[in-house]
C-alpha positions in Angstrom: 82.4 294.2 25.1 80.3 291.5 25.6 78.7 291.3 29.6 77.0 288.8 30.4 74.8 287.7 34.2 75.1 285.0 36.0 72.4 282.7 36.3 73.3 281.4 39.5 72.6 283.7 42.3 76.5 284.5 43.8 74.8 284.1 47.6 73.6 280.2 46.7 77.6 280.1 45.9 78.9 282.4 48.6 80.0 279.7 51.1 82.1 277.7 48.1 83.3 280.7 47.0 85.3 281.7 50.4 86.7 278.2 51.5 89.3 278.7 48.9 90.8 281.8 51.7 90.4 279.7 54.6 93.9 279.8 56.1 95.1 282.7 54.9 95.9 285.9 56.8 96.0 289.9 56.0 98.3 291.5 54.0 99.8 291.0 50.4 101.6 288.1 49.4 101.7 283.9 49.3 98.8 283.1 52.3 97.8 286.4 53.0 95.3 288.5 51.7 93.9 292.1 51.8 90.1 293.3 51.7 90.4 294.3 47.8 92.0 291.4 46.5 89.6 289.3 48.8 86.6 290.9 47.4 88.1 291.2 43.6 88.8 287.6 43.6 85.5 286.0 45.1 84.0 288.5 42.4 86.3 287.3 39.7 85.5 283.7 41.0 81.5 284.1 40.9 81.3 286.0 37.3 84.5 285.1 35.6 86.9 287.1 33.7 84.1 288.3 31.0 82.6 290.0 33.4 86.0 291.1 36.1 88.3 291.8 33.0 91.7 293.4 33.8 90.5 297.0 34.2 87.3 295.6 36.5 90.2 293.8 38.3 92.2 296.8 38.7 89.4 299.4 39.9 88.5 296.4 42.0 92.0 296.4 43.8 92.2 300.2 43.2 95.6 299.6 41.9 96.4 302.2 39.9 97.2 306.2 40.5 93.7 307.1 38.4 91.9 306.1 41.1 93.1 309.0 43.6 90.0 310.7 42.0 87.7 307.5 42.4 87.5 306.5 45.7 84.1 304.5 44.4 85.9 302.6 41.5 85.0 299.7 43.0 81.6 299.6 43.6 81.1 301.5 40.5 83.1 299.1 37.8 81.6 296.2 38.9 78.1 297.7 38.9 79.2 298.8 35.4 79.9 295.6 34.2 77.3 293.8 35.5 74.8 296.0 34.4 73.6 297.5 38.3 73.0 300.1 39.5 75.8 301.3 42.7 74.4 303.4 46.1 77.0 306.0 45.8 77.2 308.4 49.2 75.2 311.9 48.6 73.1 310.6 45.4 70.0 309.0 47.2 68.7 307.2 50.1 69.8 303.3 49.0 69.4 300.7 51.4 71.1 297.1 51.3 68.1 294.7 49.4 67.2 291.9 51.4 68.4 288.2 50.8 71.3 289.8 48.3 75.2 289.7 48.5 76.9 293.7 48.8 80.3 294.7 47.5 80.9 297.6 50.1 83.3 300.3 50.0 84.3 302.9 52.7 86.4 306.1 52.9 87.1 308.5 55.6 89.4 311.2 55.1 89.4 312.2 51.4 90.0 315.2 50.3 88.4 317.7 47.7 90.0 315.6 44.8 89.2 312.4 46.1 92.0 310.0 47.7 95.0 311.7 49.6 97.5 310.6 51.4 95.5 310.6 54.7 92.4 309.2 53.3 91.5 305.8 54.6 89.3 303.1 52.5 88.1 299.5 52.6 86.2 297.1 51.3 83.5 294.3 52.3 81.1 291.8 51.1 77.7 292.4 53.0 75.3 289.9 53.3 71.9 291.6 53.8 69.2 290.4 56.1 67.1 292.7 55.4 66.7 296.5 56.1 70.0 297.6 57.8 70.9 293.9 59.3 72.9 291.4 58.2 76.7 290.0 57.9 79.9 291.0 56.8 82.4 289.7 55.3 86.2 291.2 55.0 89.6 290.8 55.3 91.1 292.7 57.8 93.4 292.7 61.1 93.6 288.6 61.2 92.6 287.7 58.0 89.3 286.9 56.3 86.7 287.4 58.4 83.2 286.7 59.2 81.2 289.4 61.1 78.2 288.8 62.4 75.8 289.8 65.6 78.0 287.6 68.0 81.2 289.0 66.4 84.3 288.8 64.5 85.5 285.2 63.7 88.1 283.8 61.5 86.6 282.3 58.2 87.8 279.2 59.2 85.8 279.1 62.2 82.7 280.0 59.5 83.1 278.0 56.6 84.5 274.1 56.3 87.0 273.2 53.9 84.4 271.6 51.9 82.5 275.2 51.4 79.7 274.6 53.8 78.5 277.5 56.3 79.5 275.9 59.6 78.3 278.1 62.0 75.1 279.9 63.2 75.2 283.7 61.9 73.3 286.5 63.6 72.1 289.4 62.4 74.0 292.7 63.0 73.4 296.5 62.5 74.7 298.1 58.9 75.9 301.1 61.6 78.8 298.6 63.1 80.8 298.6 60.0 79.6 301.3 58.0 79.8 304.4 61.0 83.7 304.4 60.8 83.7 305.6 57.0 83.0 309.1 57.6 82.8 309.9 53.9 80.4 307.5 53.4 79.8 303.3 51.9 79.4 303.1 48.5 77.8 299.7 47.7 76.2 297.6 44.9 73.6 294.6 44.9 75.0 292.0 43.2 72.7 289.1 41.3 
């Protein structure tokens, strides 16, 4: 299979890419939308479907039963297909790089063959300040959300219908979102 890198940096597009979920709320169906099919989708948006092919798309939105033994299928498939390298908990001391977009991925709970039926998981785009500080970006509780040092807001409080960042961000401590995922926060840079 062919893979090929974006030229264009996805955080010079990252604003663009998120009006299109203005409006919506969590969950699954028409309007709503969860944190894997939020993240999947800006992904599959940014690098097109060369790169987030049906089975990136699928680990992506951990769809399938396989993935009871991949918790990290999302962070690693896409760090697969773009060629990257994924932080994976317990294999080395990776930090967020500065001035870069994150796809994030937290567990608590698994068990001794990965996902059970008490496990609990999500995913986040992280927008990295810089050492552990920075921004996140989800869906969850309300809808997609911006996270930031003054808070959670709605995305449409964040971004204008015309893609432009609308608000002042401040920074905020990795520790906020990632200390709830007991198992650990898989992540990967993306270009």
């Amino acid at each position: 299979m062919s893979r090929r890198r974006d030229p264009v940096p996805i955080v010079g597009r990252l604003w663009p890419l998120l009006a299109l979920w203005r409006g919506h709320s969590y969950g699954v169906g028409p309007g709503r939308v969860d944190c894997c099919t939020l993240t999947a989708s800006v992904l599959r948006d940014a690098y097109g479907r060369e790169v987030v092919t049906p089975d990136v798309w699928r680990d992506l939105c951990l769809s399938t039963a396989s993935h009871r033994s991949r918790p990290w299928a999302p962070v690693e498939s896409i760090a697969d297909a773009l060629e990257l390298h994924a932080a994976i908990p317990g294999h080395g001391p990776d930090r967020p790089e500065p001035g870069r977009l994150h796809l994030c991925q937290g567990w608590s709970h698994l068990t001794g063959l990965g996902i059970g039926s008490g496990s609990r998981g999500h995913a986040w785009l992280w927008l990295s300040f810089g050492g552990w500080s920075g921004v996140c970006i989800e869906s969850s509780g309300v809808g997609p959300r911006v996270w930031d040092g003054g808070g959670r807001r709605h995305l449409d409080d964040v971004v204008s219908v015309t893609g432009e960042l609308v608000a002042t961000l401040s920074p905020m401590d990795w520790s906020a979102r990632a200390a709830k995922w007991s198992d650990g926060v898989a992540f990967v840079a993306l270009p």
